[in-house]
C-alpha positions in Angstrom: 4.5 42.7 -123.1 0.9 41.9 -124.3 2.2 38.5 -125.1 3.8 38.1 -121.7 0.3 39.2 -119.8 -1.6 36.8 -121.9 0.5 34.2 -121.4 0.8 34.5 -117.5 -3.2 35.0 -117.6 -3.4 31.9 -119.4 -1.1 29.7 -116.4 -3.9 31.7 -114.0 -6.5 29.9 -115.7 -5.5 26.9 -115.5 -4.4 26.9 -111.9 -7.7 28.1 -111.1 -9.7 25.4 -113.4 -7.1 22.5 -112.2 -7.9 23.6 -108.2 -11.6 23.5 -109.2 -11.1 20.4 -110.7 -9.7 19.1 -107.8 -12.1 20.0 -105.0 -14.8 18.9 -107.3 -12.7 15.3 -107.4 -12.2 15.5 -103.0 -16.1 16.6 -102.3 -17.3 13.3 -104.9 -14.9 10.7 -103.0 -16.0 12.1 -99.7 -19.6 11.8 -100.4 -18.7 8.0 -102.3 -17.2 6.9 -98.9 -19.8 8.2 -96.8 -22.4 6.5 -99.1 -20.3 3.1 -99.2 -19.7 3.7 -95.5 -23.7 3.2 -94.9 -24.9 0.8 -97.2 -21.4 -1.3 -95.3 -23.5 -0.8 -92.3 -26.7 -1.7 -93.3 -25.0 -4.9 -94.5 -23.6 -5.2 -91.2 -27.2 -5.0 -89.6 -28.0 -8.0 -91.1 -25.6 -9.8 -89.1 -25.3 -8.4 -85.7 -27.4 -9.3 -83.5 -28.7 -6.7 -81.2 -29.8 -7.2 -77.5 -33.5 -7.3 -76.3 -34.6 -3.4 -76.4 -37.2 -3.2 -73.4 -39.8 -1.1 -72.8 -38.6 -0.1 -69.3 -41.3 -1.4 -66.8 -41.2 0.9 -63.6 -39.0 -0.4 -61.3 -40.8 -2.1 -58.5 -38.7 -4.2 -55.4 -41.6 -6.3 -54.8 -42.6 -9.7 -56.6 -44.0 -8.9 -59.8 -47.9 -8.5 -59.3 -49.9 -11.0 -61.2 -51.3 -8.9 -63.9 -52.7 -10.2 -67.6 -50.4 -8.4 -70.4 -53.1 -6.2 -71.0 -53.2 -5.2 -67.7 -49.2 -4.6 -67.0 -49.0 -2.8 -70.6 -51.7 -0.3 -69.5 -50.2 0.2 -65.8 -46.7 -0.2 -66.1 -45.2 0.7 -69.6 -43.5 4.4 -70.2 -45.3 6.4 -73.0 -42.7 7.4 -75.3 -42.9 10.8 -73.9 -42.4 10.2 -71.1 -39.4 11.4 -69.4 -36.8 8.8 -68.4 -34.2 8.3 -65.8 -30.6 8.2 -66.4 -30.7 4.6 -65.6 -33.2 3.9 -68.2 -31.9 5.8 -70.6 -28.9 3.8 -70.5 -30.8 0.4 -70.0 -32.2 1.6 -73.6 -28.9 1.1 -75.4 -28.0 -2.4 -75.6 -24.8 -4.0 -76.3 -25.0 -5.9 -80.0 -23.0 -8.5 -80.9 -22.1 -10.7 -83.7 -23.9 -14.5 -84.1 -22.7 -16.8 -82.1 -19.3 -18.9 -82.4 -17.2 -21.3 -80.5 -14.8 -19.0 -79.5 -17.0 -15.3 -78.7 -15.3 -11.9 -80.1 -14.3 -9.5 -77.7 -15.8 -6.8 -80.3 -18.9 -5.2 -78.7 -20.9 -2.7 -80.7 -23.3 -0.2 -79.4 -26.3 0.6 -81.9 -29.4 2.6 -81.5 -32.2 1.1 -79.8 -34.8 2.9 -81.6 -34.2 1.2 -85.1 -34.1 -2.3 -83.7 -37.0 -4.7 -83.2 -38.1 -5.7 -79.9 -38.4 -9.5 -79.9 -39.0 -11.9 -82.7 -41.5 -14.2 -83.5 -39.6 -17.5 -84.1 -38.0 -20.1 -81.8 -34.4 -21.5 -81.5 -34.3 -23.9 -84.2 -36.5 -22.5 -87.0 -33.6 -21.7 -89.5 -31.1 -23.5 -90.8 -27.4 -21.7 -90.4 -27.9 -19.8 -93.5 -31.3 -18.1 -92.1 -33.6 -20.1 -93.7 -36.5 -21.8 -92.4 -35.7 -25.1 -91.4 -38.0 -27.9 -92.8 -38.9 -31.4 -92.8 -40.2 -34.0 -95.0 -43.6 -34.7 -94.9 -44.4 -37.1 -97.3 -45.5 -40.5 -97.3 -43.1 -42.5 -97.6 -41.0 -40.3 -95.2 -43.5 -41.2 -92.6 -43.5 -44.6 -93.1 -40.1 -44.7 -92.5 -40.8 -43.0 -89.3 -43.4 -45.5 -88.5 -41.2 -48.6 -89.3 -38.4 -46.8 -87.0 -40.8 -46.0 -84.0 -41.7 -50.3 -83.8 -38.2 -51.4 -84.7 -36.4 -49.2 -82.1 -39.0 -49.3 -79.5 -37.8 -51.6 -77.7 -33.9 -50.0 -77.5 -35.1 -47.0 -76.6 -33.6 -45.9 -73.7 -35.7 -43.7 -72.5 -38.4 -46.1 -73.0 -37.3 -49.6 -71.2 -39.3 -50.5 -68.2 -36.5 -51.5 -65.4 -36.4 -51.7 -61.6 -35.9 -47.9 -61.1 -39.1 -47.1 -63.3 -41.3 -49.1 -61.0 -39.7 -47.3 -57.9 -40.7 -44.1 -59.3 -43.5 -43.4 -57.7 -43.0 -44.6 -54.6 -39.4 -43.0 -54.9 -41.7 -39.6 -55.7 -43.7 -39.9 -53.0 -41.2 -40.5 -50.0 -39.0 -37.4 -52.0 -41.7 -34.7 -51.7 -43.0 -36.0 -48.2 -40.1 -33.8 -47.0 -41.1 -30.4 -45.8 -41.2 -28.7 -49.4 -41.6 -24.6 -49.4 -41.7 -25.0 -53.4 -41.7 -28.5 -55.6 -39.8 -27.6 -58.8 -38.8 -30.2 -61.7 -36.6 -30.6 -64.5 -36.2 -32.8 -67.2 -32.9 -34.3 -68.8 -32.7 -36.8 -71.6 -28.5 -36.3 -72.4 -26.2 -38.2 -70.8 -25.2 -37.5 -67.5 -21.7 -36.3 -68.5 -23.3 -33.7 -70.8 -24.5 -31.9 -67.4 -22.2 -28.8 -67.5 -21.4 -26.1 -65.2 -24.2 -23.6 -66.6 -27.0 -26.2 -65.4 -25.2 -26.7 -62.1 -25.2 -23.0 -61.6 -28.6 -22.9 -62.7 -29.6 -25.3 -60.0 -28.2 -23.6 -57.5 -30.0 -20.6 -58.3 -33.1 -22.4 -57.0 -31.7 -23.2 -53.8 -30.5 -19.4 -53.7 -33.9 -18.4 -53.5 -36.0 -21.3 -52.5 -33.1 -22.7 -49.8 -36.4 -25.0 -48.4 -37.5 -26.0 -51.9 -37.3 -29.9 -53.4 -35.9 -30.3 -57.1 -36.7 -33.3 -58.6 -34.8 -33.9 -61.9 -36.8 -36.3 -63.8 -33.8 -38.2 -65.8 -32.2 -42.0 -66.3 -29.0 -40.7 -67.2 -29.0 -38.8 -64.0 -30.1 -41.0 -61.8 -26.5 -42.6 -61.7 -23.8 -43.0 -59.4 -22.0 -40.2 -61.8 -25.7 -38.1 -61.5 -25.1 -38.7 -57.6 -21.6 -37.3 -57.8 -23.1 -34.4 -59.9 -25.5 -33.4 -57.4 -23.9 -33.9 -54.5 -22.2 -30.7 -53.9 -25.8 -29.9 -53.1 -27.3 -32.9 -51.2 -24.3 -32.5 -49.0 -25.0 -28.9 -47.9 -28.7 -30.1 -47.1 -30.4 -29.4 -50.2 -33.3 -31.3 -51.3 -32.2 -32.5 -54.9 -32.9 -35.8 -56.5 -32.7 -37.6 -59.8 -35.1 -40.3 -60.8 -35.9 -42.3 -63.4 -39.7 -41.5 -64.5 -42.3 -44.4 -64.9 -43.5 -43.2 -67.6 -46.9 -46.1 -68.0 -47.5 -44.1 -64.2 -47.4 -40.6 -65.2 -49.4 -41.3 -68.2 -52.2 -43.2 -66.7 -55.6 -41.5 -66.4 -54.4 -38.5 -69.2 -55.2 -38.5 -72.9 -51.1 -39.5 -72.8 -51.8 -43.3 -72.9 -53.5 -43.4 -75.3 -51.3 -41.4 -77.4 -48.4 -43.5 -76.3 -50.0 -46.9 -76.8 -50.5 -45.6 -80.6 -47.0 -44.6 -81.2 -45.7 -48.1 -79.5 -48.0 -49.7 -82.5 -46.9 -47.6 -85.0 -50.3 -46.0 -85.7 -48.6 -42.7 -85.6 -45.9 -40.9 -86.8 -42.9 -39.8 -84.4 -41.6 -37.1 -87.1 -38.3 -36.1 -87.8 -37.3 -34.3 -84.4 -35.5 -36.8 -82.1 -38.4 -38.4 -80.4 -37.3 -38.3 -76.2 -36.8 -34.7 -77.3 -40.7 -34.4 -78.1 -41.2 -36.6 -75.4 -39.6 -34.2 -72.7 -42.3 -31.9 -73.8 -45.4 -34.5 -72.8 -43.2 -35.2 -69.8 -43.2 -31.5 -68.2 -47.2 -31.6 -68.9 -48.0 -34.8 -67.1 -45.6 -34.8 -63.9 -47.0 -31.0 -63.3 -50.7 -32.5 -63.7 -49.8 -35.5 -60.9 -47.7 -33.3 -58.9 -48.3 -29.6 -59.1 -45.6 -27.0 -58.6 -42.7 -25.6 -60.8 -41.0 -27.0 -64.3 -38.4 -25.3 -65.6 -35.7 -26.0 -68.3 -31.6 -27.0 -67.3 -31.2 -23.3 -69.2 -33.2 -20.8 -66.7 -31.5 -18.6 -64.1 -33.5 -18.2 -61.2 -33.2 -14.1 -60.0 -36.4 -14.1 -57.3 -38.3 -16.9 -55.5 -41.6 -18.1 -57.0 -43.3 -18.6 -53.9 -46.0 -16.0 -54.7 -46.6 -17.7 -57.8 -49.5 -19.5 -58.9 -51.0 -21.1 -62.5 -48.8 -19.0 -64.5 -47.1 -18.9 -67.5 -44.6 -16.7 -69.7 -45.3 -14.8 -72.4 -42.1 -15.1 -75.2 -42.8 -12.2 -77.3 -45.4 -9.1 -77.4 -46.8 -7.6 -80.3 -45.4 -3.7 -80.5 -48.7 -2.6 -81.8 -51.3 -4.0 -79.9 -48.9 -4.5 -76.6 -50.5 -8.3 -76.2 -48.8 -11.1 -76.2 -48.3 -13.5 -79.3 -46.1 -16.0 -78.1 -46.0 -18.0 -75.2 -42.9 -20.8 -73.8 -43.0 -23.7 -72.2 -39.7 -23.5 -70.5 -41.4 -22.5 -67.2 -44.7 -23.5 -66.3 -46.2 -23.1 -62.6 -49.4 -25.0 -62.1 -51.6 -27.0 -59.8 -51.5 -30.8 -59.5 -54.8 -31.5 -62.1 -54.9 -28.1 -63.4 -57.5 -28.2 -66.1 -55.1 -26.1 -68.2 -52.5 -28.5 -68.0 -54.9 -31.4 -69.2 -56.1 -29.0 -72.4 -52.1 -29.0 -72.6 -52.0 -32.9 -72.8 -54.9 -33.2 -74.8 -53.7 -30.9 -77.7 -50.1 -32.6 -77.1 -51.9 -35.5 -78.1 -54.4 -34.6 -81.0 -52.2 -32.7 -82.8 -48.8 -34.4 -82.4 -46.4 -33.2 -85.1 -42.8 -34.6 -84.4 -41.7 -32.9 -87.3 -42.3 -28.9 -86.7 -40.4 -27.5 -84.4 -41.7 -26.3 -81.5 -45.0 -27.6 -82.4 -45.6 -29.6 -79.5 -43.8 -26.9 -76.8 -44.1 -23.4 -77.2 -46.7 -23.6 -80.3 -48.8 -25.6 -78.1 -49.3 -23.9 -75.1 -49.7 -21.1 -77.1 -52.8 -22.0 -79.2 -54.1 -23.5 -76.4 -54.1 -20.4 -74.2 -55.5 -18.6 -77.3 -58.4 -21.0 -77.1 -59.1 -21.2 -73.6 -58.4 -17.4 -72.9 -62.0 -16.3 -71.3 -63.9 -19.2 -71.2 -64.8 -20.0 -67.8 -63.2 -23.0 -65.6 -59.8 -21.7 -65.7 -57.6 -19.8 -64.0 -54.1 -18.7 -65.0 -52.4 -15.5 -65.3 -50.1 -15.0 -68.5 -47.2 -12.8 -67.0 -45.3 -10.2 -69.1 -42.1 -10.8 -71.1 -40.0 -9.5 -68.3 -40.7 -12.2 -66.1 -39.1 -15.1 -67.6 -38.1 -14.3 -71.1 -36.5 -10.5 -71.0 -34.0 -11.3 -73.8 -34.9 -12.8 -76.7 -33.3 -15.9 -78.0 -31.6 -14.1 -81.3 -29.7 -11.2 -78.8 -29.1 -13.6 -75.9 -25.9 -14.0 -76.6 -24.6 -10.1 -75.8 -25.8 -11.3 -72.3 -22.6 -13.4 -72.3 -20.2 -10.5 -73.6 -18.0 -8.5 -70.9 -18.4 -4.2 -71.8 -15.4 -2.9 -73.1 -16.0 0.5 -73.3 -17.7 2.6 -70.2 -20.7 3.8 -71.8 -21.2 -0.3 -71.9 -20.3 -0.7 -68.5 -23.4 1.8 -67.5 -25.5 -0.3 -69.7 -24.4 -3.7 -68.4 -25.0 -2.1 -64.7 -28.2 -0.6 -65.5 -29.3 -3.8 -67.4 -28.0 -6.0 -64.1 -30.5 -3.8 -61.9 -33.7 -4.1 -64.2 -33.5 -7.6 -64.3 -33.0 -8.5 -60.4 -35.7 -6.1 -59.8 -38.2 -6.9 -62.4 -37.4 -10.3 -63.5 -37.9 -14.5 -61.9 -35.5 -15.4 -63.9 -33.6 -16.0 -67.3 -33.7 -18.2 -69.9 -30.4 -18.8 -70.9 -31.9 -19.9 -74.9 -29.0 -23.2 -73.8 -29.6 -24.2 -77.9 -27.8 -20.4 -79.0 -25.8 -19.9 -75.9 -24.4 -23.0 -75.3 -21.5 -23.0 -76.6 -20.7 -19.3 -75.2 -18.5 -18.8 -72.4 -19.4 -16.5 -69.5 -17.1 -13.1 -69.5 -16.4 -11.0 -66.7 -18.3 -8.1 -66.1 -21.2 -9.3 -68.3 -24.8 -9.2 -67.6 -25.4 -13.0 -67.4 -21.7 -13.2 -65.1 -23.2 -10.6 -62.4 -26.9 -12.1 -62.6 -25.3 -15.5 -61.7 -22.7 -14.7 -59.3 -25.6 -13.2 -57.0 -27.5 -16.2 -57.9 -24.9 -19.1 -56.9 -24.4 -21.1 -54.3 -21.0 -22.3 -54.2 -20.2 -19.7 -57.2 -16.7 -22.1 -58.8 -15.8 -21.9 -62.0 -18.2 -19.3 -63.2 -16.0 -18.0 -65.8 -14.9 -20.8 -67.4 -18.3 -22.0 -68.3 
C-alpha cells in the first residue's frame, strides 16, 4: 500500500513538473514572438514611407496672410497642449505607404504620427535607389570631358539653336501678355512634347480654375508644335489664354550676369557638370524670364488649390526646423516676383558665380536658399518667405500616400480631414513629378479629390 502511494505520488510529480515545464515553454515563445514581432516592425519603418505629419495651422478660409515663418509659427501653430478638434486629430494620422513602384500596392498602413519626422532635409534626387547619397565625379579629367562635350555638342543642342521662332520670341511675348492678364504665370518644359501627360494637363487647368482671366506662357520648343497646339487646345478653345513658345534665350539673358555666364560655357571656359545641362538650364530660365516679365513660375508638377492674386515677392519654404520652427529649406518650384526684382537678380547672380552642374539641386532649391539666407534683413528687399503649408505641405519622401485610395474608414476620416486642411490652408501642391510620376491617381485619395475640384474638363483623372 505504501508502495502504491509512493508510486501514484511520484506520477503527481511529474505531471505537476511536466505542466510547469510547459507553461514556462508557452510564456518564453510568446514573449520571443512579441520581441521578433517588434524589431520586424522597426525593420519595416525603414521602408515605409510615412505621410507629411503637420503641425495643424488653424483653419483660416481666407488667403493665407503674408507672414515670415517666424511670424506664422508664433501666431498660428497649436502648442502641444493644446486641445484639438476631431478633425485635427484625425488630420494627425497619416496614411503610410510603401516606396514607390510602377504598379502602387493597395496596402495602406496607418502608423503613429508622433514617432515620425516632419519633413526632411534632402531633395528628390539625392540618393541613389539603395538610399545612398548620390554623387558625381569631380575630378579633372572628368571635367575636361565635360568641357570638350559642352564645345562639341553646342551646336546640336536643341535647346540651344537660334531659329526663326527664337527671334519671334519677344515680339511673340509681347503681343501674348498685351491681352488683359489678371495673373502672368510661366512654366518651363525641356521633354518632348509627347512626354506632356495627363497630370501636367490637369495641372494646367488648375490655373485656369482659379485664375479663369490669367495668361500661361509655357516657355518650351518641344511645345511650341503643331502636336503642343493639339495639347493645349482643349484650353485655347474654351477661351483660355495658354501659349507655348520657344524662348530667345541671347534676349532673356541680355543685361543679367546670365550672358556672361552663357558666353563662357559656349567657350568652354566652364564646366556644365554631370546633370543633363537644359535641365540646369531650366533653372537660369525660371530666374531670368521672371526678372523681364514679373509674375508667377511654377513647375508642370504643382496643383493649384487657391488663386495667387494676393500674392506678391514670395517664395516657399520646403522644410522647417522642429526646434527652432524657422525654415531651412527653401524651393524653387514656385516663385512670385516682380519684373527686376532685386531678389531675383541676387538669384541670377549666384546662379552664375557658383554654377555647379554636378550637385544636385545646387543651382535650384540650394540656391535660392543661401541666397535668401544672405539677403534675409539687409535692406533693399522685399519678399515674404511663406510657411510650408503653402506650397510644399507634403514632403517629397511621403508624397506618394497622396496617391493611395483609404481602404479602411478610420483612413477615409483622414483622407477627408486631410482634403479640407489643404483647400483651406494651402495655394497649392507640388506633386514631387520625379517620385510621383510614375504613380497613378486612386479614387478616393487625397491628390484624386484635390484635383477633381481643381479641373477643368476633369477626363481621365484616374487613369493618370
Amino acid at each position: 500500500m505504501f508502495v502504491r502511494c509512493v508510486q501514484t505520488r511520484s506520477i503527481f510529480s511529474k505531471i505537476y513538473f511536466g505542466a510547469l515545464l510547459f507553461i514556462i515553454l508557452v510564456t518564453g515563445c510568446i514573449f520571443c514572438n512579441l520581441s521578433l514581432h517588434s524589431i520586424t516592425l522597426r525593420k519595416q519603418a525603414n521602408t515605409i514611407y510615412p505621410l507629411e505629419v503637420h503641425r495643424q495651422l488653424r483653419s483660416n478660409s481666407s488667403s493665407l496672410t503674408l507672414l515670415s515663418v517666424k511670424e506664422e509659427t508664433e501666431k498660428n501653430y497649436l502648442d502641444e497642449s493644446t486641445p484639438q478638434s476631431s478633425e485635427a486629430a484625425a488630420a494627425e494620422n497619416p496614411i503610410s505607404q510603401k516606396r514607390s513602384t510602377n504598379e502602387p500596392s493597395t496596402e495602406v498602413r496607418a502608423v503613429n504620427p508622433i514617432q515620425q519626422k516632419v519633413s526632411t532635409n534632402e531633395l528628390p534626387g539625392e540618393r541613389n535607389k539603395d538610399g545612398t547619397l548620390q554623387k558625381f565625379s569631380s575630378d579633372r579629367s572628368q571635367e575636361k570631358k565635360n568641357v570638350e562635350w559642352i564645345v562639341k555638342k553646342y551646336p546640336n543642342i536643341e535647346m540651344l539653336k537660334s531659329t526663326d521662332l527664337t527671334k519671334q520670341f519677344r515680339n511673340r511675348a509681347q503681343n501674348f501678355f498685351d491681352r488683359e492678364c489678371e495673373v502672368r504665370f510661366f512654366m518651363t518644359w525641356i521633354s518632348p512634347a509627347k512626354s506632356f501627360g495627363k497630370k501636367e494637363f490637369l495641372a494646367l487647368q488648375s490655373v485656369f480654375k482659379y485664375h479663369p482671366n490669367g495668361c500661361l506662357m509655357i516657355l518650351s520648343r518641344s511645345m511650341d508644335s503643331d502636336e503642343g497646339k493639339k495639347i493645349l487646345s482643349p484650353l485655347t478653345a474654351r477661351g483660355f489664354k495658354v501659349t507655348a513658345v520657344t524662348p530667345d534665350l541671347k534676349f532673356l539673358f541680355k543685361n543679367t550676369p546670365a550672358k556672361a555666364w552663357f558666353d563662357d560655357m559656349k567657350k568652354g571656359l566652364k564646366d556644365p557638370g554631370q546633370i543633363p545641362f537644359a535641365q540646369n538650364l531650366s533653372n537660369l530660365l525660371r530666374l531670368v524670364t521672371l526678372y523681364k516679365y514679373g509674375g508667377v513660375y511654377l513647375d508642370t508638377d504643382f496643383i493649384v488649390l487657391k488663386s495667387f492674386s494676393g500674392l506678391r515677392n514670395s517664395i516657399g519654404a520646403q522644410s522647417v526646423d522642429v526646434q527652432t520652427k524657422q525654415w531651412n529649406r527653401l524651393n524653387n518650384a514656385l516663385l512670385v516676383f516682380d519684373k527686376n526684382h532685386p531678389l531675383l537678380y541676387k538669384f541670377i547672380e549666384n546662379f552664375c558665380q557658383n554654377f555647379d552642374g554636378s550637385r544636385w539641386g545646387f543651382n535650384g532649391p540650394y540656391l535660392v536658399t543661401r541666397v535668401i539666407q544672405k539677403v534675409a534683413g539687409k535692406p533693399g528687399y522685399d519678399f515674404t518667405v511663406l510657411p510650408t503649408n503653402a506650397f510644399y505641405p507634403v514632403d517629397w519622401l511621403k508624397i506618394g500616400g497622396f496617391f493611395r485610395k483609404p481602404v479602411t474608414p478610420y483612413q477615409s476620416k483622414w483622407v477627408d480631414a486631410k482634403v479640407l486642411q489643404l483647400s483651406r490652408e494651402t495655394y497649392g501642391v507640388h506633386l514631387w513629378n520625379r517620385e510621383s510620376g510614375k504613380l497613378r491617381i486612386e479614387e478616393g485619395s487625397v491628390i484624386g479629390k484635390l484635383i477633381s475640384k481643381s479641373c477643368l474638363i476633369c477626363e481621365n483623372i484616374y487613369s493618370s
